[in-house]
C-alpha positions in Angstrom: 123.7 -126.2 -72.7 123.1 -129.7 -72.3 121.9 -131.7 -75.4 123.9 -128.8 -78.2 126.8 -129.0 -79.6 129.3 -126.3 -80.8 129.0 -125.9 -84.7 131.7 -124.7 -86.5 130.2 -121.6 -88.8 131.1 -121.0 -92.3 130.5 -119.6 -95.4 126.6 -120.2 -96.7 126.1 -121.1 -92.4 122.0 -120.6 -93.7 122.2 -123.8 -95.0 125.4 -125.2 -94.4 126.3 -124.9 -90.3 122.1 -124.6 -89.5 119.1 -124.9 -90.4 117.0 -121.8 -91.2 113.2 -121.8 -92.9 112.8 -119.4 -96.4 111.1 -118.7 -99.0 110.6 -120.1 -102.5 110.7 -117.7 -105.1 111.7 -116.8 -108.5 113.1 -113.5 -109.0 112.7 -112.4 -112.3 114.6 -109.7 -114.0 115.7 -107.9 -117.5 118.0 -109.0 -120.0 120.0 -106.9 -122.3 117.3 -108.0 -124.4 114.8 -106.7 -122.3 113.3 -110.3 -122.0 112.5 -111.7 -118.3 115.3 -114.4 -117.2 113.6 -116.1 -114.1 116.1 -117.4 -111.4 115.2 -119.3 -107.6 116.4 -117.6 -104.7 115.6 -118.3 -101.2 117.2 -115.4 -99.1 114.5 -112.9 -99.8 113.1 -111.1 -96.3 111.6 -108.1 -95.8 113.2 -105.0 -95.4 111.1 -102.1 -94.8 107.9 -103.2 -92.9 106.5 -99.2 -92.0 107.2 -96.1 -90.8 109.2 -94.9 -93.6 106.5 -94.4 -96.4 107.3 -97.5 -98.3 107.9 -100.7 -97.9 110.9 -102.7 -98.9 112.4 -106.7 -99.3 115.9 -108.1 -99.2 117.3 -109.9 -101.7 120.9 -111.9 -101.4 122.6 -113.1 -104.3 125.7 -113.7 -105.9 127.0 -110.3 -107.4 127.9 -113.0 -111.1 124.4 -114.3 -111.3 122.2 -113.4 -114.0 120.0 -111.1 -111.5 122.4 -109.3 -109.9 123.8 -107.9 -113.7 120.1 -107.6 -114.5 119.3 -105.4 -111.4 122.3 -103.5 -111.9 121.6 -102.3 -115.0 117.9 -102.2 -114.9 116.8 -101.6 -111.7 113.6 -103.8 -111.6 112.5 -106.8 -110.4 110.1 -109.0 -109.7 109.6 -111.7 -106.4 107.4 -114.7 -107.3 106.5 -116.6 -104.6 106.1 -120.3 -105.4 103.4 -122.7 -104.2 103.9 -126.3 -102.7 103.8 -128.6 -105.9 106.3 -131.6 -106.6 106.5 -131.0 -110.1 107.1 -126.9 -109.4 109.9 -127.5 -107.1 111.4 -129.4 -109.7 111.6 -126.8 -112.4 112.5 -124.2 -109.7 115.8 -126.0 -108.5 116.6 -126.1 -112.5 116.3 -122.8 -112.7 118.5 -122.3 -109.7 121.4 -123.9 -111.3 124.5 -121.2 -111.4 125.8 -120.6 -114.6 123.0 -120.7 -117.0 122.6 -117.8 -119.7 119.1 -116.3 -120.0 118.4 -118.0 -123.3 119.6 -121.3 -121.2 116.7 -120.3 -118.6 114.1 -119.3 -120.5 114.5 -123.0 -122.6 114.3 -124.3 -118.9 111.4 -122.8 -117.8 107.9 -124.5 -117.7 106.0 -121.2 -116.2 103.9 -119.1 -117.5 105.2 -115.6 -117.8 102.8 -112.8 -118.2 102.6 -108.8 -117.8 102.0 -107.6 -114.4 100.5 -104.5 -113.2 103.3 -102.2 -113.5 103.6 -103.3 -117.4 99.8 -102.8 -117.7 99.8 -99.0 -115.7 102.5 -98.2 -118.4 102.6 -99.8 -121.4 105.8 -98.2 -122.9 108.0 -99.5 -119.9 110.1 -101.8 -119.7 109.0 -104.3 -116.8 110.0 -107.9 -115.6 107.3 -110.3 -116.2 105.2 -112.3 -113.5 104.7 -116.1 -113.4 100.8 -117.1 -113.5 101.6 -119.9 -111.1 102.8 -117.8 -108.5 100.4 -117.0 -105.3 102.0 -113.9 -104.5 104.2 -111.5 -106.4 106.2 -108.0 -105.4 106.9 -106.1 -108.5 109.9 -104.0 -107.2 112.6 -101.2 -108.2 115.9 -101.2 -106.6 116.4 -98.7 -104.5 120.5 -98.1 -106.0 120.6 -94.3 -103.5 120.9 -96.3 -100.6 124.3 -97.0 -99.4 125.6 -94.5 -101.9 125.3 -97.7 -104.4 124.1 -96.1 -107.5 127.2 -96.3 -109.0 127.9 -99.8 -109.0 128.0 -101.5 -112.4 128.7 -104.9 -113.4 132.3 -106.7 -113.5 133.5 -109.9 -113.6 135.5 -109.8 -109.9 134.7 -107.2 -107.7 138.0 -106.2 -105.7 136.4 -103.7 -103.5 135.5 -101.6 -101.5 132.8 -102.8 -100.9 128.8 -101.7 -99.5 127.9 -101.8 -95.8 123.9 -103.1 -97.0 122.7 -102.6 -100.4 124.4 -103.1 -104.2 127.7 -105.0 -104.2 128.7 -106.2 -100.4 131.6 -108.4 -100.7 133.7 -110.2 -102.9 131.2 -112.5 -104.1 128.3 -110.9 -103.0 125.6 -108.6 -103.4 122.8 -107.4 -101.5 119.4 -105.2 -103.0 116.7 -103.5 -101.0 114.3 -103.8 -103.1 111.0 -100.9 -103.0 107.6 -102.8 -103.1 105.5 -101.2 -105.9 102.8 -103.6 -106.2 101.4 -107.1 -104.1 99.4 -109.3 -106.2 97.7 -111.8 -104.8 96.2 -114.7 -106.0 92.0 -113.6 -105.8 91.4 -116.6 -103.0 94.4 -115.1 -100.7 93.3 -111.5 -101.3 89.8 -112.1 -100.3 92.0 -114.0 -97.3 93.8 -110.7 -96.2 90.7 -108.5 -96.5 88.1 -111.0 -94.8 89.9 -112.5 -92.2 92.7 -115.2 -92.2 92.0 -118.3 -90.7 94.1 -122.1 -91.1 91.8 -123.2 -94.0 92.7 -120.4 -96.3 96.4 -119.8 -96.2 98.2 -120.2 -100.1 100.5 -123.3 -99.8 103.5 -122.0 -98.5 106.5 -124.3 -98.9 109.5 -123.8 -96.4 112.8 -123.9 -98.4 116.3 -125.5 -96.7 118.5 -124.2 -99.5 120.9 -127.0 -100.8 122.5 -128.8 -98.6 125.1 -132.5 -98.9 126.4 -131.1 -102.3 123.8 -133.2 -103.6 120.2 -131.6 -102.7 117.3 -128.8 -102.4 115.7 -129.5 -99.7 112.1 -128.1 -99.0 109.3 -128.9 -96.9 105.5 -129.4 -98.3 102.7 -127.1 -96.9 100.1 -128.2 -94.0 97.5 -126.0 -92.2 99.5 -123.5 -90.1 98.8 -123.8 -86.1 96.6 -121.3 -84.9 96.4 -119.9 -81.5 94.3 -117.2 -79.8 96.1 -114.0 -78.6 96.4 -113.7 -74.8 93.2 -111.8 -73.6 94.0 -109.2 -71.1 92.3 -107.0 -68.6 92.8 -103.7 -69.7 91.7 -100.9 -67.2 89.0 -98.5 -69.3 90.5 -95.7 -67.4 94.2 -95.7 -68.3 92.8 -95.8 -71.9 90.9 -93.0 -71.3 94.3 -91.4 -70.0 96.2 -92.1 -72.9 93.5 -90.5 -75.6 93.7 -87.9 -73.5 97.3 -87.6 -74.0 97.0 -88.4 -77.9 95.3 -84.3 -78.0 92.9 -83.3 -75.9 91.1 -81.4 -78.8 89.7 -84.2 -79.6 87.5 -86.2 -77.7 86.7 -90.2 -77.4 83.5 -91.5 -75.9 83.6 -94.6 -74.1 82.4 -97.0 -76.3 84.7 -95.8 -79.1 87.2 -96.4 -76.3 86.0 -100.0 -75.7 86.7 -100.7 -79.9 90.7 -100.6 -78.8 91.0 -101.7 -75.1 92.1 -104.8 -76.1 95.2 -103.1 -78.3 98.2 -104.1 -77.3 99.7 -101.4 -74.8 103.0 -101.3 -77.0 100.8 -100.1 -79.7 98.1 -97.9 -78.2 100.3 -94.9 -79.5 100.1 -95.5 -82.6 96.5 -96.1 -83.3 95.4 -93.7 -81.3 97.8 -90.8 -83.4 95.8 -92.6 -86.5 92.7 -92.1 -84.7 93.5 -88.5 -83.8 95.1 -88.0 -87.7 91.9 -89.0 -89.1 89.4 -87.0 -86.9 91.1 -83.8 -88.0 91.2 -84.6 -91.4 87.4 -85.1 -91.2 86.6 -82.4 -89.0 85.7 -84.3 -86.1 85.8 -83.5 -82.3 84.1 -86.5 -80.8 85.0 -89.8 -81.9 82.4 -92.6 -81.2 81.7 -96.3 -82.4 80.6 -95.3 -85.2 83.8 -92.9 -86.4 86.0 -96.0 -84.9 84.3 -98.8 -87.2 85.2 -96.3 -90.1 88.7 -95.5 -89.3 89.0 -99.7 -88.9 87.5 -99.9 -92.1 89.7 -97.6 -94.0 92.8 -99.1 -92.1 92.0 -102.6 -93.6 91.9 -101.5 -96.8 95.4 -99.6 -97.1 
């Protein structure tokens, strides 16, 4: 291990025995008011990425802040991701002092909130707002059944026991899983996901350090992301063959709907062929070609 040393880990070892890239966001959340307080957080990850019929983030907070009480009690949240600006970052590490009352925030904030979708889909609800100056936002519901957290309420000290992953985690902690119900994207990024990604169209994605020196936020500005080609490999036309073969032999794959997937990832060959196979007997197809493969691409884009 020439060239590392042996750092002593402690509490807050994110920002505070390491160094570990994140997010910038506001999380905003519902008052006893039912007005949005907006507060920055940084440990926000994803959760949930498939198989389970929804998708989920994870959010880390202290269980006194503002958002934990809020999510407690109202169950809703949403994830505003912030774009690189000097004057943003600003106002966000403001709004991540500790301490603050809503009222105290809101004076604090120079954003823009506005209704998102889920307030516009239901009008008598009760949602968090958005920020307009976001590029991205989740508009989320805590998922409290997880972890048998559903009871959890707010307190001022929280002596335990405590949650193994999800509502109130440790004596000054809390965790939330956090169900996706809508992605908004800003109309240039959404056009960026649907046509094709490439290093001139990314959102300007600042990495956050957290705060660090008892003095600062530290965060890094956005440049073009790197972009390298995937590993092109030869794939064998037969052993494709084999595996559709495997998928169900009711139904059938020609060889140039075959050539659509041969360079898939064997990993994930499985899978796309079980979507293949899903979507031909939904459709009443035997014989998938080209032409049946372009269409189940299509519609596999736009989920």
């Amino acid at each position: 291990m020439e060239g590392f040393k042996d750092t002593r880990i402690v509490d807050n070892f994110y920002q505070t025995s390491s160094f570990i890239p994140m997010p910038t966001t506001l999380i905003g959340t519902l008052d006893d008011n039912f007005q949005t307080s907006f507060g920055a957080y940084s440990l926000v990850f994803p959760y949930y990425v498939g198989s389970r019929g929804y998708h989920a983030m994870l959010l880390e907070c202290r269980n006194t802040s503002n958002t934990c009480k809020h999510i407690l009690r109202r169950g809703k949240c949403t994830i505003n991701f912030m774009p690189d600006d000097k004057k943003y970052f600003k106002n966000i590490v403001a709004l991540g002092f500790p301490g603050d009352t809503p009222e105290e925030k809101r004076k604090l904030n120079k954003f823009t909130p506005v209704d998102g979708l889920l307030q516009s889909e239901d009008p008598e609800g009760k949602y968090p707002k958005i920020l307009k100056e976001a590029f991205q936002v989740f508009e989320c519901t805590w998922m409290r059944e997880l972890d048998n957290a559903q009871d959890d309420v707010y307190r001022e000290e929280y002596p335990g026991p405590y949650h193994s992953f999800n509502g109130i985690t440790s004596k000054h902690g809390a965790h939330f899983i956090l169900k996706i119900e809508k992605i908004l994207l800003k109309e240039k990024y959404h056009n960026a996901i649907i046509n094709g990604v490439n290093r001139y169209n990314f959102p300007p994605l600042p990495t956050n350090y957290g705060y660090r020196d008892s003095l600062h936020f530290f965060e890094s500005q956005f440049s073009k992301p790197l972009c390298e080609d995937v590993p092109k490999k030869e794939v064998n036309l037969d052993s494709v063959k084999y595996a559709a073969h495997r998928a169900d032999p009711d139904i059938q794959f020609t060889d140039d709907a075959l050539m659509e997937i041969v360079g898939v990832p064997r990993i994930f060959l499985g899978l796309v062929l079980k979507g293949c196979v899903k979507w031909a007997k939904e459709n009443n197809v035997n014989v998938i070609t080209s032409k049946e493969m372009k269409i189940i691409s299509e519609q596999r884009k736009k989920k």
